[in-house]
C-alpha positions in Angstrom: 109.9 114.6 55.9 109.1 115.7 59.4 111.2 116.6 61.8 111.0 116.7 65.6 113.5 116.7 69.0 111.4 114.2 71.4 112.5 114.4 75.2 113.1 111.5 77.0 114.1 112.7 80.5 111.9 109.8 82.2 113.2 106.6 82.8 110.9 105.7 85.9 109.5 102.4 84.5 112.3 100.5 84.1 113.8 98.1 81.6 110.2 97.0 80.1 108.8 93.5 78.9 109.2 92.8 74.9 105.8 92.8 75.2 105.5 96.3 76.6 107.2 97.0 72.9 104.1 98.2 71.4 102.4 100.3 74.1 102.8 103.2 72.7 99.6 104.5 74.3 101.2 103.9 77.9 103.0 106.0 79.7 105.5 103.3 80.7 106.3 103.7 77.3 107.6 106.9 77.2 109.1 106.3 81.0 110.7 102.8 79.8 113.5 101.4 77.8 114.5 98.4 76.3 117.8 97.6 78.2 119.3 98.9 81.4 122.1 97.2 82.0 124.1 97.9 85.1 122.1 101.9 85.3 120.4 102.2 88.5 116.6 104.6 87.8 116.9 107.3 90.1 113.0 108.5 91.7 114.2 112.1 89.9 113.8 110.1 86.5 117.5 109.8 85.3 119.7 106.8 85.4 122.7 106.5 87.3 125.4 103.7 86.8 125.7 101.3 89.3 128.6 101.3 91.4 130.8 98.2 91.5 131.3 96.0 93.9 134.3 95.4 96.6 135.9 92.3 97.6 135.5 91.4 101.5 136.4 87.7 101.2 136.1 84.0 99.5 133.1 82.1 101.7 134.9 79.2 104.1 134.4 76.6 100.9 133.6 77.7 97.7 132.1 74.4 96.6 129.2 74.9 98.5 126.2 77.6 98.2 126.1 80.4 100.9 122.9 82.8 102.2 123.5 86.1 103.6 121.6 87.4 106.7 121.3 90.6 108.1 122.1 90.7 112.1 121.2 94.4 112.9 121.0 95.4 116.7 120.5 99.0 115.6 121.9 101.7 112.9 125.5 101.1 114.8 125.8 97.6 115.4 124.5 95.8 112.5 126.0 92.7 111.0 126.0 90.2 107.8 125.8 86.3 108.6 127.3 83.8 106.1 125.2 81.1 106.4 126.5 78.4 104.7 127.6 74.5 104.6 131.0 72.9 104.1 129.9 69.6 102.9 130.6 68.3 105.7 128.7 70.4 108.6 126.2 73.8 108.9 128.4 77.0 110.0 128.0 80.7 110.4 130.9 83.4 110.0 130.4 87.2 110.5 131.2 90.6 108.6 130.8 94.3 109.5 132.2 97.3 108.4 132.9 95.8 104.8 134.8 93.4 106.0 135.3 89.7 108.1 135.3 89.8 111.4 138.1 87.8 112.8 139.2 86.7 116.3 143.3 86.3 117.3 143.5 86.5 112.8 140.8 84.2 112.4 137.4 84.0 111.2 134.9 83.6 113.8 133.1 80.8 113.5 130.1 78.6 114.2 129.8 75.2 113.5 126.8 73.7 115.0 123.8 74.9 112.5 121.6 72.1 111.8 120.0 73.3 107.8 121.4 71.3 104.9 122.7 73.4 101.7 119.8 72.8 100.4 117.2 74.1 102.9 119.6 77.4 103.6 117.1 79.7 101.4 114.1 78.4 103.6 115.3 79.5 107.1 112.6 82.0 108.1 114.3 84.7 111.1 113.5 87.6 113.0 115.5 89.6 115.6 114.6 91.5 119.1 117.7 93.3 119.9 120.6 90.8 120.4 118.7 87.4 120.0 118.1 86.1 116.5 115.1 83.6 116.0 115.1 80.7 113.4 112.4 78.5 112.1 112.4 75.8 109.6 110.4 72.8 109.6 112.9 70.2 109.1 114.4 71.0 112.5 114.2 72.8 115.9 113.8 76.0 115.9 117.0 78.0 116.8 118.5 81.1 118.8 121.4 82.8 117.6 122.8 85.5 120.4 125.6 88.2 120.2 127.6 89.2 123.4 130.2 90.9 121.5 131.8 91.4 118.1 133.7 88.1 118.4 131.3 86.1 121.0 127.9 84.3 119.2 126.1 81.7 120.4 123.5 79.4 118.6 121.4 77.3 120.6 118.4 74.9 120.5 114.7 77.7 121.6 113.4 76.7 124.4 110.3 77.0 126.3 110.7 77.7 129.9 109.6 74.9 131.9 106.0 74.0 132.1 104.8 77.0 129.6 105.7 74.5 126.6 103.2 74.5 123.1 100.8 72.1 122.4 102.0 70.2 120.4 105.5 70.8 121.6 108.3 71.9 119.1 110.9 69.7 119.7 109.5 66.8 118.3 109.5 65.7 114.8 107.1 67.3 112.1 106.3 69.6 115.3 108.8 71.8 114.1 107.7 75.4 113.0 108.6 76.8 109.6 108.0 80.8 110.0 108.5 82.8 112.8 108.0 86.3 112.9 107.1 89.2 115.8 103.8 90.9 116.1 102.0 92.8 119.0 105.0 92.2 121.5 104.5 88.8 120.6 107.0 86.2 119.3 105.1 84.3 116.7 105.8 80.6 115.4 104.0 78.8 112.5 103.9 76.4 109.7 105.0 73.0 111.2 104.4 70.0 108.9 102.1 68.6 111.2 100.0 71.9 111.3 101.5 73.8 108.4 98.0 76.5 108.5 98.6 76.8 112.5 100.0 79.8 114.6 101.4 80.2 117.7 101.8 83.1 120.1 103.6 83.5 123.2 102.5 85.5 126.1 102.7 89.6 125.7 106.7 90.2 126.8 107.3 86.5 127.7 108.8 85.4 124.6 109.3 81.6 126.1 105.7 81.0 127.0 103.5 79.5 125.1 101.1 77.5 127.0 97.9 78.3 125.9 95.7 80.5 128.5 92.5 82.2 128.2 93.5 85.5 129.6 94.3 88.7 127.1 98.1 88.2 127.9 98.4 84.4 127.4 99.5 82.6 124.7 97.2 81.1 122.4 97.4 79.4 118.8 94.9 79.7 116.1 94.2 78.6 112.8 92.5 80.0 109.4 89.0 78.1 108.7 90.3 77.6 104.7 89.0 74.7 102.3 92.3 73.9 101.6 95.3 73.0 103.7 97.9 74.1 101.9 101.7 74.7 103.9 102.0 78.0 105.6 105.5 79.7 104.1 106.2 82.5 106.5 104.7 85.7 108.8 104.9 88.9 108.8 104.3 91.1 111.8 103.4 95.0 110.2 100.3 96.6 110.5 98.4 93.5 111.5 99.9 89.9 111.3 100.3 88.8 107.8 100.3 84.6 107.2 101.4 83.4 103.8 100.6 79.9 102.5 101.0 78.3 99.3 97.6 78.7 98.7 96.9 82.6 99.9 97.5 85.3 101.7 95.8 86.0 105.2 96.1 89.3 107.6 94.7 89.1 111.2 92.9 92.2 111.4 93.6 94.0 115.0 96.2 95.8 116.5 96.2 93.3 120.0 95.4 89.6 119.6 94.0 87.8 122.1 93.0 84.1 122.5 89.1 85.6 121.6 90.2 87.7 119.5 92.1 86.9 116.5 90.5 87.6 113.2 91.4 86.0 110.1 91.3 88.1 106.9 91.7 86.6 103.5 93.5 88.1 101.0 95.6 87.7 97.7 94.4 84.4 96.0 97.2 83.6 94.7 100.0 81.5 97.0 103.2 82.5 98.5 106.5 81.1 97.5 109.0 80.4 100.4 110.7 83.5 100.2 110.6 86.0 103.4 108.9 89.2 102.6 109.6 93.0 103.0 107.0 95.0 104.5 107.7 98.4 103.5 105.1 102.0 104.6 102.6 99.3 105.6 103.1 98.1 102.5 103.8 94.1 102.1 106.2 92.8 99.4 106.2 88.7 98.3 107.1 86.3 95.7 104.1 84.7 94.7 104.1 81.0 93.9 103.8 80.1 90.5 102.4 76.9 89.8 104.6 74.2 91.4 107.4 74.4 93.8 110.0 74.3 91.7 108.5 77.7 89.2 108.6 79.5 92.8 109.4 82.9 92.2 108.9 84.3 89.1 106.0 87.2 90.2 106.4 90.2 92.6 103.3 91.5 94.1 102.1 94.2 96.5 99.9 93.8 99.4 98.6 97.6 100.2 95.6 99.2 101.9 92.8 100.0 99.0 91.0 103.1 101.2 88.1 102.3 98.5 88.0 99.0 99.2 88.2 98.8 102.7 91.0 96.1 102.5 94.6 95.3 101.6 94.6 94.4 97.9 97.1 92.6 96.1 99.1 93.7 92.6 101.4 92.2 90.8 103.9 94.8 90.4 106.5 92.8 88.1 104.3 92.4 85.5 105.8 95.2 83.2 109.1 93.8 83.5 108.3 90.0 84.3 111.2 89.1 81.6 113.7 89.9 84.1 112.5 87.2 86.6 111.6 84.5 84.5 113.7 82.1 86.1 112.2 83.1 89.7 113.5 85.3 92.5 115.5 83.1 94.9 116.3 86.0 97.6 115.4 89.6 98.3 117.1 93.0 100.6 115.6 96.0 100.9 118.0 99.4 100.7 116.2 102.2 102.3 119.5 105.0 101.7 120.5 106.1 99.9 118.0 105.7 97.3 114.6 103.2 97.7 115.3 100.0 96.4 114.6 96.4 96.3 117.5 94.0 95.3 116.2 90.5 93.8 118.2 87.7 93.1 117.3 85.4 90.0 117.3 81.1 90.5 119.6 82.0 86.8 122.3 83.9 88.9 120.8 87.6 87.5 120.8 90.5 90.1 118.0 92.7 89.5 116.9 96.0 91.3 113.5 97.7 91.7 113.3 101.4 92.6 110.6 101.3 94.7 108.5 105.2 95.0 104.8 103.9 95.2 103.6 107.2 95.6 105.3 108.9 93.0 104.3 106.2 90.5 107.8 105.0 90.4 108.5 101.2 89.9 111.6 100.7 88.1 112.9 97.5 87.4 116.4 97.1 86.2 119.0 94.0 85.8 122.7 94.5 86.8 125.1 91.9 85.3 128.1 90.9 87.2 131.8 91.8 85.8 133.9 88.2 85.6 133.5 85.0 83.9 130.3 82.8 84.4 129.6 85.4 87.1 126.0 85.0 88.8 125.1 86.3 92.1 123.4 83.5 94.4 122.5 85.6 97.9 121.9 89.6 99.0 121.3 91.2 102.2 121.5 95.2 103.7 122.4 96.6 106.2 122.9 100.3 107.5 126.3 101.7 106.9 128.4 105.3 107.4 127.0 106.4 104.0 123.4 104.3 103.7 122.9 101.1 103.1 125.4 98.7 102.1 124.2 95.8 100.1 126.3 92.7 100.4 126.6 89.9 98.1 127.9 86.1 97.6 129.0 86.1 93.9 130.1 83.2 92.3 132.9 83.2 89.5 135.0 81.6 87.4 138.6 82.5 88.5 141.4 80.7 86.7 139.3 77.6 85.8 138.1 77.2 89.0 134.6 77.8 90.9 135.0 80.9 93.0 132.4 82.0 95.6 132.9 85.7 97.0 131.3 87.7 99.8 131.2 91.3 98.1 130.0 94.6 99.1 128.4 97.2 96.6 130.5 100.1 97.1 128.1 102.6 99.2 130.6 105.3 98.7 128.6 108.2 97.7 128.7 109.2 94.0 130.5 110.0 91.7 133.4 108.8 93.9 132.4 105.4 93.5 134.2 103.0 92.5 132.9 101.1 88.9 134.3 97.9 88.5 133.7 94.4 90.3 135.2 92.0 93.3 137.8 95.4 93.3 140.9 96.4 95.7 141.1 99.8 96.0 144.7 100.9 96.7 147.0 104.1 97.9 150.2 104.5 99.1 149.4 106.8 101.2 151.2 110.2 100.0 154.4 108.3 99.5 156.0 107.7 95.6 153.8 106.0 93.3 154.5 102.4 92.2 153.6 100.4 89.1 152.9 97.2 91.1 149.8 96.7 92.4 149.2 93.3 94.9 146.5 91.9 96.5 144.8 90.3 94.1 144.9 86.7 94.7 141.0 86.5 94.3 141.4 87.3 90.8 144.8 85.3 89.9 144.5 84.7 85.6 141.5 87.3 85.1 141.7 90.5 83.1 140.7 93.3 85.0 140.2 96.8 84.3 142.4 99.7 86.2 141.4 103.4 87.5 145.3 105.1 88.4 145.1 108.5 89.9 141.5 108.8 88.4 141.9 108.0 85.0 141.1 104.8 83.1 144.5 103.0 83.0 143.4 100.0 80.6 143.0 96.1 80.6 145.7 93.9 82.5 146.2 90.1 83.7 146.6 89.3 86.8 149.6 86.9 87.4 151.5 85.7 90.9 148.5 88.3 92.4 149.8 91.5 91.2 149.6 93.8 88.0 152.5 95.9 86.6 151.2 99.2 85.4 153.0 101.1 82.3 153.1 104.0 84.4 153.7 104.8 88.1 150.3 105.6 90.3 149.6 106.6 93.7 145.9 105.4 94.0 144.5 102.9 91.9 141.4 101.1 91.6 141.0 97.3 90.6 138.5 95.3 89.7 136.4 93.0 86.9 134.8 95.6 84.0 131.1 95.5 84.5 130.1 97.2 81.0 126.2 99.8 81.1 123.9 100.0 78.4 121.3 102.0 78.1 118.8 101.8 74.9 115.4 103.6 75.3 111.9 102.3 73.5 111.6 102.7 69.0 111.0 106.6 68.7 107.3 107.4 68.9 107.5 110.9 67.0 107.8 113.0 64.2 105.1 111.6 62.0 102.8 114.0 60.3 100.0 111.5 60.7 99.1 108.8 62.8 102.4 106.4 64.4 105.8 107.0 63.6 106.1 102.9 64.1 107.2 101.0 61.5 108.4 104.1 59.4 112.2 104.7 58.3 113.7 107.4 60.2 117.1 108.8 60.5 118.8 110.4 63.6 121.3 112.9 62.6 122.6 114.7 66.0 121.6 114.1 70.0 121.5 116.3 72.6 122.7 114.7 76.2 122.3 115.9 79.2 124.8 114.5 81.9 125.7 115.2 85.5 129.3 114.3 86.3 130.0 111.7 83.8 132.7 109.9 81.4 133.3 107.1 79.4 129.9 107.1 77.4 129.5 105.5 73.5 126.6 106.4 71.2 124.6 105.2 68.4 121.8 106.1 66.8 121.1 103.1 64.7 121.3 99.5 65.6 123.9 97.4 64.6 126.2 100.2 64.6 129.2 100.4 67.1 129.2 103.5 69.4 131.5 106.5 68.9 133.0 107.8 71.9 131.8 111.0 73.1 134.9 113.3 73.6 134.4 115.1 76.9 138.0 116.7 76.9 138.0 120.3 76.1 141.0 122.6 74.7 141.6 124.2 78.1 141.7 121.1 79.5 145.4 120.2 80.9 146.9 117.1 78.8 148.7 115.2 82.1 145.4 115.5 83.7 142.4 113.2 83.8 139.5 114.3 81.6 137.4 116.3 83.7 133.9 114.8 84.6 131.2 116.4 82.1 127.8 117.8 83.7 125.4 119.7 81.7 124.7 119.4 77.9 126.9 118.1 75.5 125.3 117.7 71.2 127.0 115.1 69.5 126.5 113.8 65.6 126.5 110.2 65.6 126.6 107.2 63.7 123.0 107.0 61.7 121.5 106.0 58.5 118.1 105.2 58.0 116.2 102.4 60.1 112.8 101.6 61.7 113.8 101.3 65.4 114.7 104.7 65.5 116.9 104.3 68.9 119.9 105.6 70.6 122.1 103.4 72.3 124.8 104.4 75.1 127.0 102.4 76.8 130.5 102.2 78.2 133.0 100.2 80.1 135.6 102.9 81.3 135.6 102.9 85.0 134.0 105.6 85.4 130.5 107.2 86.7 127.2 107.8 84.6 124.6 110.1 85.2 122.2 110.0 82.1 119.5 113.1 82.6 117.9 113.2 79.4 118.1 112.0 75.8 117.2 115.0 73.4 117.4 113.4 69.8 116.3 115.0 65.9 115.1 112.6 64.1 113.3 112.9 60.5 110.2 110.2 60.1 110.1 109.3 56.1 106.2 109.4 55.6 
């Protein structure tokens, strides 16, 4: 029988599509695996275990849906928006530094936005400094400006007298649906009068828009296209991108002008109403998918072919297109402190891409949600003291009742993050430790998983908003388990001829290699339960927490003979993961 140690130290593709399952002549194959649950793929090619999320605060009503927006003057000053309505009226509230901003012990809010709950996810925005733009095309378009932390103003946009569009925005079905900035140009578009019709404003003169004929004036144009389909949004990057429901278009110069404004076709395939990401000159956007209502479900990529001559388009989910089936309903883009998109599904399923174009990285990955009937519904960045933060409304079950949750992933660089969800982290602050833990309300009747003094402290039920630990603890973490698995791809090796695929093979030891990790399980056959790895070592102090493991650890597992041929990690110890490489020996019965 032969025998071989196969290498996987390459998980740069992703969690891959069940149809990927027989590509063994791809190299998405090796790079891939079959489930990534809740591991982050790192550009360097290993995994590392997502960290968990903190609790900030429940949204003003949690029977209603909420969208979070990014307000971001610059790196210092940047803000999340809940956008959201009550049932009874539109409203905004504010966060920043992970948490609400409030005003004499009260949230600060709006209460004057005009968008139904259901037409929150099709505000299109963009920013210049402290002034905030919104377009959709049920209503007039909107400002929304910041004098202070605590002092926000939304207000009807305006024209300045006599330099008003033709036809003018405030009147019904005149209302413009995108809105983007391009060429020191704010740009309007989309109304449902004109839906395949832009307008500029003048060059620094963001309030005129009467059309002129001068280079500075404002102007409008539209795309000579056999169809009229609905324009969905614009993009102002290198050149002005236009998306409708029927395609893609890019105005091809640097400074429009009303005699110069080139149209540029591009991806055939139609937009869903979704804002984009441009990223490197690079343009990200859920494509439509059929009808309306199957919005969502691809991901493609709008960048320069150097060949071609042209921007071309590519549907960069396609290897992983199982992970948004039920279409992507909102997108954020975290720049620090790794490259990543976050995508959130119609079905409630947070997924991440790690997003390295050039290095041939595109890893897709889905990140479940610790609680009961959780699903996360909205995501946005923005730049925080250690990256960027990425915040998100989460919507639970929490004693029988329907919980919605503004929650931050916790940015805190690793391994010191913290690894469970909606958590409190606590510390008395060098005084005696306590075995009552309070603050958390939020999670009143819900089992939740504890980390006291660094070490995993077990399951507990949270009653009257407190726990009662067995044992005394100065620090603790708090949260909602969110369990990791990691399963690669069937083995492809140690055949003496031809494909080890669909041939009985037996894994009898694995070789790891970790960077500061705990709490891992493995298996080497499926079905079987994993056996704890024991990281502790005989030097190792007993009234200490196990030390975290980095470097290479061999461990004989459970096995027996199968045709997958897979290992299978996983864990749900609060604790971090850093998975390098899988090193198995496996025998391939010929």
């Amino acid at each position: 029988m032969p025998r071989a140690h196969p290498i996987q130290n390459q998980f740069t593709a992703g969690e891959v599509s069940p149809k990927m399952y027989a590509r063994i002549d791809l190299d998405q194959y090796r790079q891939g695996a079959r489930r990534l649950a809740n591991m982050l793929p790192l550009p360097h090619g290993g995994l590392e275990r997502r960290a968990g999320t903190r609790f900030v605060a429940e949204v003003k009503d949690s029977t209603h849906k909420v969208r979070l927006l990014p307000f971001e003057f610059g790196v210092a000053q940047a803000y999340v928006i809940e956008l959201g309505h009550d049932g009874g009226s539109g409203y905004m509230r504010f966060f920043r530094d992970q948490g609400q901003i409030l005003d004499s012990g009260s949230p600060v809010e709006i209460s004057s936005p005009p968008w139904a709950e259901a037409e929150l996810f099709e505000v299109m925005f963009a920013q210049s400094a402290d002034v905030m733009y919104f377009a959709h095309p049920g209503h007039v378009p909107k400002t929304l400006t910041r004098s202070s932390h605590t002092s926000w103003t939304l207000a009807d946009f305006a024209a300045a007298v006599g330099q008003k569009p033709d036809p003018d925005f405030n009147a019904a079905d005149n209302y413009p649906g995108a809105v983007t900035f391009f060429a020191q140009r704010l740009c309007w578009a989309a109304s449902n009068a004109n839906p395949q019709t832009i307008w500029l404003s003048a060059v620094d003169d963001y309030t005129n828009l009467l059309a002129g004929t001068n280079p500075d004036d404002a102007f409008k144009a539209t795309p000579a296209s056999p169809r009229v389909n609905n324009g969905r949004w614009l993009l102002g990057a290198d050149g002005l991108f236009f998306g409708t429901a029927g395609r893609a278009w890019r105005v091809d110069t640097a400074e429009p002008t009303p005699v110069n404004f080139p149209f540029t076709p591009l991806a055939s395939t139609g937009v869903a109403y979704r804002r984009p990401i441009e990223i490197d000159n690079r343009v990200l956007f859920v494509s439509r998918y059929g009808k309306p209502a199957n919005d969502g479900r691809r991901l493609y990529e709008l960048r320069f072919d150097v060949d071609e001559d042209e921007y071309t388009p590519d549907d960069i989910s396609i290897i992983s297109e199982h992970l948004t089936c039920a279409g992507m309903v909102d997108m954020a883009w975290q720049e620090q402190p790794n490259r990543v998109l976050w995508a959130v599904c119609a079905d409630g399923r947070l997924v991440s891409v790690t997003y390295y174009p050039r290095q041939r990285v595109i890893a897709w990955a889905p990140h479940p949600i610790g609680g009961t009937d959780a699903a996360v519904e909205s995501v946005a960045v923005i730049p925080g003291a250690n990256g960027d933060e990425v915040w998100l409304v989460v919507r639970r079950r929490v004693n029988g009742v329907t919980k919605r949750y503004v929650e931050v992933i916790d940015p805190t660089p690793a391994p010191s993050n913290i690894y469970v969800d909606s958590a409190i982290v606590g510390g008395v602050g060098g005084g005696p430790a306590t075995d009552t833990w309070t603050g958390l309300d939020h999670l009143e009747g819900e089992t939740v998983s504890v980390l006291a003094d660094d070490a995993p402290a077990g399951d507990f039920t949270v009653s009257g908003g407190r726990i009662v630990l067995p044992t005394p603890a100065s620090d603790v973490v708090i949260g909602l388990a969110c369990p990791w698995t990691v399963e690669p791809l069937n083995l492809e090796a140690g055949a003496a001829d031809g494909t080890a695929q669909g041939r009985k093979k037996s894994i009898s030891r694995i070789v790891l290699r970790l960077l500061q990790s705990g709490g891992v399980n493995m298996s080497a056959k499926v079905g079987v339960a994993g056996k704890e790895i024991p990281f502790r070592e005989v030097a190792d102090l007993m009234d200490r927490p196990v030390p975290l493991f980095s470097g290479d650890i061999t461990v004989r597992v459970p096995s027996g003979w199968d045709e997958a041929g897979r290992v299978i990690l996983d864990g749900a110890e609060p604790l971090p993961v850093s998975l390098i490489a899988i090193i198995p020996r496996v025998e391939t019965n010929d």
